[in-house]
C-alpha positions as CSV (number, residue, x, y, z in Angstrom):
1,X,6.9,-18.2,-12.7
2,X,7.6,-20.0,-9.4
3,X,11.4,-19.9,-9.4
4,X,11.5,-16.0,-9.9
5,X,8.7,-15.4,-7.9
6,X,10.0,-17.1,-4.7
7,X,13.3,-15.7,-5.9
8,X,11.8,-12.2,-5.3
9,X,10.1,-13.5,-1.4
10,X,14.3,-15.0,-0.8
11,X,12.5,-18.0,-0.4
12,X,15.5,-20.1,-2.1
13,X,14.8,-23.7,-0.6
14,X,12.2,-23.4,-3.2
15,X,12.9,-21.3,-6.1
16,X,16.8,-22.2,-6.7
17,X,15.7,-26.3,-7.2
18,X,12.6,-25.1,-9.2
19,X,15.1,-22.6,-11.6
20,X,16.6,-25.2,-12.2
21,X,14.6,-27.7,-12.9
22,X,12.8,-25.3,-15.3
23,X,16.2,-24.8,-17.2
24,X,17.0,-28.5,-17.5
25,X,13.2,-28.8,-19.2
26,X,13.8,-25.7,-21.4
27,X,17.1,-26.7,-22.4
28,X,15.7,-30.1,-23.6
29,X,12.7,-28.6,-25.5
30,X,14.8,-26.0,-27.2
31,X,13.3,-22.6,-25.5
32,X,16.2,-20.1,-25.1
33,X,14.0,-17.2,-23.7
34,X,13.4,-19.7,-21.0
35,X,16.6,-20.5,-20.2
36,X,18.0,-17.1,-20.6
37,X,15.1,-15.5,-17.9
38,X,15.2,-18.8,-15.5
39,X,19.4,-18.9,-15.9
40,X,19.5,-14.6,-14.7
41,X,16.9,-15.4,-11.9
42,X,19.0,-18.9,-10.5
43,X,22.2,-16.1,-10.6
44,X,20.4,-13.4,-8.6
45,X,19.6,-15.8,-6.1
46,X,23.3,-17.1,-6.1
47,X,23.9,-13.7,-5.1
48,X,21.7,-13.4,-2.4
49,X,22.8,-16.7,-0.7
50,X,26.5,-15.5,-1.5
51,X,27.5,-17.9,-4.6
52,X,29.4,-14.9,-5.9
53,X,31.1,-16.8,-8.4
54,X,28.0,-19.3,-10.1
55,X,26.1,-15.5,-10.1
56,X,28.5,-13.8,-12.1
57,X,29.0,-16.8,-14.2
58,X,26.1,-17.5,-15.3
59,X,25.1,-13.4,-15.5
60,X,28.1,-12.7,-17.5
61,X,27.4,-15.4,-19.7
62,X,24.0,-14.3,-20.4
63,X,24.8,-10.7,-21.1
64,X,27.2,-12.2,-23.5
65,X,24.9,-14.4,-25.6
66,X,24.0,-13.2,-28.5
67,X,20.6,-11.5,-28.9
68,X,20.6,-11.0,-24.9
69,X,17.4,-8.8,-24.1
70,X,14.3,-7.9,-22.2
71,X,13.8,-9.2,-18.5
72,X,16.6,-11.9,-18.5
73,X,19.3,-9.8,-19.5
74,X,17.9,-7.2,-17.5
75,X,18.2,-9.2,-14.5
76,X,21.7,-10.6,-15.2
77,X,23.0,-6.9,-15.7
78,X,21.9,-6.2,-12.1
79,X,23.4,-8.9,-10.4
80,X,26.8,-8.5,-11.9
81,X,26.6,-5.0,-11.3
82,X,26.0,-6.2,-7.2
83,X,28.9,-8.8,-7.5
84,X,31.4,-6.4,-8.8
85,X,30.3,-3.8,-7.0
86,X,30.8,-5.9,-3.0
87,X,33.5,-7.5,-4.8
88,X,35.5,-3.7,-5.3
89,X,35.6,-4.9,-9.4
90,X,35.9,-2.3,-12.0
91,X,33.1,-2.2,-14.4
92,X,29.9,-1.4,-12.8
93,X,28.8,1.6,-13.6
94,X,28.0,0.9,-18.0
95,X,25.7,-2.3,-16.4
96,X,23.6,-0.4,-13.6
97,X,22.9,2.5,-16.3
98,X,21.8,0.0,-19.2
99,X,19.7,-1.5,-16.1
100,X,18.4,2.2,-15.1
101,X,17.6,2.6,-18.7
102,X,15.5,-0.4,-19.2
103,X,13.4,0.2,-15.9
104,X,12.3,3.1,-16.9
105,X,11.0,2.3,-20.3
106,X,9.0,0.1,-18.7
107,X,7.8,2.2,-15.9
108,X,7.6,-1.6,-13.5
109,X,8.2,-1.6,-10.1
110,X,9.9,-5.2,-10.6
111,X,12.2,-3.4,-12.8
112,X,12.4,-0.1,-11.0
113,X,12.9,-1.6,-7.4
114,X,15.8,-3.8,-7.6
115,X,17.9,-1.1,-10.0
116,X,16.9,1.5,-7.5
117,X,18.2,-0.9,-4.5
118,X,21.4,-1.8,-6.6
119,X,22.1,1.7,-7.5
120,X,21.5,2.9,-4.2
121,X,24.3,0.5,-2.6
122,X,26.3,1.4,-5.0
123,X,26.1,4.9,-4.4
124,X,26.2,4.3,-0.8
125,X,29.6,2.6,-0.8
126,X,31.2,5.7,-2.8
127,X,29.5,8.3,-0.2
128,X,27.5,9.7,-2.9
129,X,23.8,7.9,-2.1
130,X,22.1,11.3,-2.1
131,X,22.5,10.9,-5.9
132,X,20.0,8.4,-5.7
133,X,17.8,9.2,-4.0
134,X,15.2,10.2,-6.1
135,X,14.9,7.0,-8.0
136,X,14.4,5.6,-4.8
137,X,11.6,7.6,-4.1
138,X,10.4,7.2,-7.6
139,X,10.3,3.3,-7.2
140,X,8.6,3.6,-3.6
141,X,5.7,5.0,-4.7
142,X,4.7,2.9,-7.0
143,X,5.7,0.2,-4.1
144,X,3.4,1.9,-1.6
145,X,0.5,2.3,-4.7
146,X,0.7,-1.3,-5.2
147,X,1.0,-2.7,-1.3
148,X,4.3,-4.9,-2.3
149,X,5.9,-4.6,1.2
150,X,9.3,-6.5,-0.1
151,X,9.4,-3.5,-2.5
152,X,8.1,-1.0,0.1
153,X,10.8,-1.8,3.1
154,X,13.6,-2.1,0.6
155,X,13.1,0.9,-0.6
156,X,12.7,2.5,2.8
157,X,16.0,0.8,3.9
158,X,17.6,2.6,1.4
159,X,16.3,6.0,2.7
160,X,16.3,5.2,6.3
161,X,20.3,4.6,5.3
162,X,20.1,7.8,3.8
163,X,18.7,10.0,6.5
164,X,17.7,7.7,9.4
165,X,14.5,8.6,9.2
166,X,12.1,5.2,9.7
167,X,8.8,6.0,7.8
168,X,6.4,4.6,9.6
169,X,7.9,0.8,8.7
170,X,8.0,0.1,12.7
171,X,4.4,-1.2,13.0
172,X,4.3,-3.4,10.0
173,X,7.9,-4.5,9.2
174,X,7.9,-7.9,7.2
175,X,11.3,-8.4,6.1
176,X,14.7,-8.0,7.3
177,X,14.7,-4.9,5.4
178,X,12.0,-3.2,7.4
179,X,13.6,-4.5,10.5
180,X,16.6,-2.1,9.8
181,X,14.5,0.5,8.2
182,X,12.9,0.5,11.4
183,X,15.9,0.8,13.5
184,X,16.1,-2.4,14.6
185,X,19.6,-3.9,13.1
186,X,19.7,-6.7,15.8
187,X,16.4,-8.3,14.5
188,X,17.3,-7.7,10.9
189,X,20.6,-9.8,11.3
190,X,18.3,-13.0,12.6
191,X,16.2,-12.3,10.1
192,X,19.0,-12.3,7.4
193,X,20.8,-15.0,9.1
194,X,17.5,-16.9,8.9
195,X,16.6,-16.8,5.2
196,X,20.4,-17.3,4.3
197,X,22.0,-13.6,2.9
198,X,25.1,-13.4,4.3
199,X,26.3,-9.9,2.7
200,X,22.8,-8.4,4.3
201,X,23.4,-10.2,7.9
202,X,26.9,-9.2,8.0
203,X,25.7,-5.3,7.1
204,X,22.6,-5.2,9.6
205,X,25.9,-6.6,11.8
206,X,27.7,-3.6,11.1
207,X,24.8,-1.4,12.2
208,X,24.5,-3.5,15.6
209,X,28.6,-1.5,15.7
210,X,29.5,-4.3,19.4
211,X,33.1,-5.3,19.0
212,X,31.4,-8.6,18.5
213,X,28.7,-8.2,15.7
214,X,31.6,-6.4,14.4
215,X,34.2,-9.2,14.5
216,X,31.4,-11.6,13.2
217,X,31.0,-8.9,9.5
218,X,34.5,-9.2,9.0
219,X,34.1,-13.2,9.2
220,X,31.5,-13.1,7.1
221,X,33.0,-10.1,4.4
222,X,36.1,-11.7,4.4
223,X,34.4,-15.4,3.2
224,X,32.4,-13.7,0.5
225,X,35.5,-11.5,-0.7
226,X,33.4,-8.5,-0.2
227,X,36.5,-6.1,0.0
228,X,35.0,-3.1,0.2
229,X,32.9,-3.9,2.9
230,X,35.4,-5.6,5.2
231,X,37.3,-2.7,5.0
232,X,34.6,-0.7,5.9
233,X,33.5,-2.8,9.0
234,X,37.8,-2.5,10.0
235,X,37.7,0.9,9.9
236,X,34.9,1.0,12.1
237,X,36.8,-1.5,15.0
238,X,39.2,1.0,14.3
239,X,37.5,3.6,15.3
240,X,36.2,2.4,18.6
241,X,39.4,0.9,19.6
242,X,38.6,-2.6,19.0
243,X,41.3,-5.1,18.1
244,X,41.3,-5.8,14.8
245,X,41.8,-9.6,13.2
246,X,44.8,-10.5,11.1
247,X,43.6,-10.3,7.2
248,X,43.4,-13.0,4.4
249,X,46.7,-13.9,3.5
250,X,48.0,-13.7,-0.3
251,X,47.4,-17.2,-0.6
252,X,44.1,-17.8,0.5
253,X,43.0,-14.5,-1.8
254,X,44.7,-16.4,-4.3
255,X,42.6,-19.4,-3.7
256,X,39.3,-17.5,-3.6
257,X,39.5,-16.0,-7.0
258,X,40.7,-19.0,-8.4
């Protein structure tokens, strides 16, 4: 599959028109397992270029559809589960363990790599990532068995976020991911700012911690409605003594969830 396969590489100029494309030729020639997988790949890459609302759209109303299952639904469990969770919305945790639950029975990296990642986040934002940890590890080695560096410096992000220890990603870093596994936050915010993932820039901002790259995750937080995260990037201006921007107002929250 093109769509989900460039999905997977973030290269959207190419796989958002070709999902849907392929959903439009489905829909016409009557194939719903089509649809369903091509619909739950188009909304995890809504996700990733910060669409919150077509992702959880079209992922809710796949998990809703009668006879939901396999990869599609799979996929649209996980990126609700990563809306709700940035978005600070109840309901997370029944969708990443039907997710976790799926993955394993297949024993796949594509399944056990992005639940890991999901999971891990999730954890992460609660202060429990430990927790995860050995998923993570789990999923990595059968990243580092097959080669599948997307996999391989994900994964390591998550650990490196873990423990700050690098692994060896310096040398041979690929993505923005192995950027900031490797320690280098300031090169994984081009990188993200580059292939269009705002919530990922605006964290690697975070790690850059200038009053500046700072100011600039808030901006970005604030646009998506990633609550949780804002809050977290305030507290850390906070910290350092940095002036803090005025909030969103009641009206314009208004206007973003409407």
């Amino acid at each position: 599959q093109i769509g989900s396969g460039d999905g997977e590489l973030r290269r959207y100029d190419v796989a958002v028109p070709t999902l849907r494309e392929g959903i439009a030729v489905a829909e016409a020639r009557e194939m719903p397992a089509i649809v369903h997988y091509e619909s739950a790949w188009l909304g995890r890459c809504q996700l990733e270029v910060g669409n919150w609302d077509e992702a959880a759209k079209l992922a809710t109303g796949l998990i809703r559809t009668d006879g939901s299952e396999g990869i599609g639904r799979f996929v649209a469990l996980i990126t609700l589960a990563w809306v709700r969770a940035r978005r600070g919305d109840p309901e997370v945790a029944g969708l990443v363990d039907e997710a976790l639950e799926f993955a394993q029975g297949t024993r796949l990296l594509q399944r056990l790599w992005p639940v890991a990642a999901c999971r891990s986040e999730i954890a992460w934002m609660a202060g429990r990532i430990d927790d995860e940890l050995a998923l993570v590890a789990e999923a990595s080695a059968l990243a580092i068995d097959l080669g599948w560096a997307p996999a391989i410096e994900e994964l390591a992000y998550w650990q490196y976020v873990a423990d700050g220890e690098t692994r060896g990603v310096a040398a041979h870093a690929k993505t923005p991911f192995g950027l900031a596994a490797a320690g280098h936050p300031g090169l994984a915010a081009a990188g993200w700012a580059e292939v269009g993932c705002p919530y990922e820039e605006a964290t690697a901002r975070m790690a850059i911690g200038t009053a500046a790259e700072l100011k600039a995750a808030v901006n970005i937080l604030e646009g998506l409605g990633a609550d949780p995260m804002r809050k977290r990037a305030i507290g850390m201006m906070r910290d350092a003594g940095i002036t803090v921007p005025r909030g969103p107002t009641a009206s314009s929250r208004q206007t973003r969830m409407t």
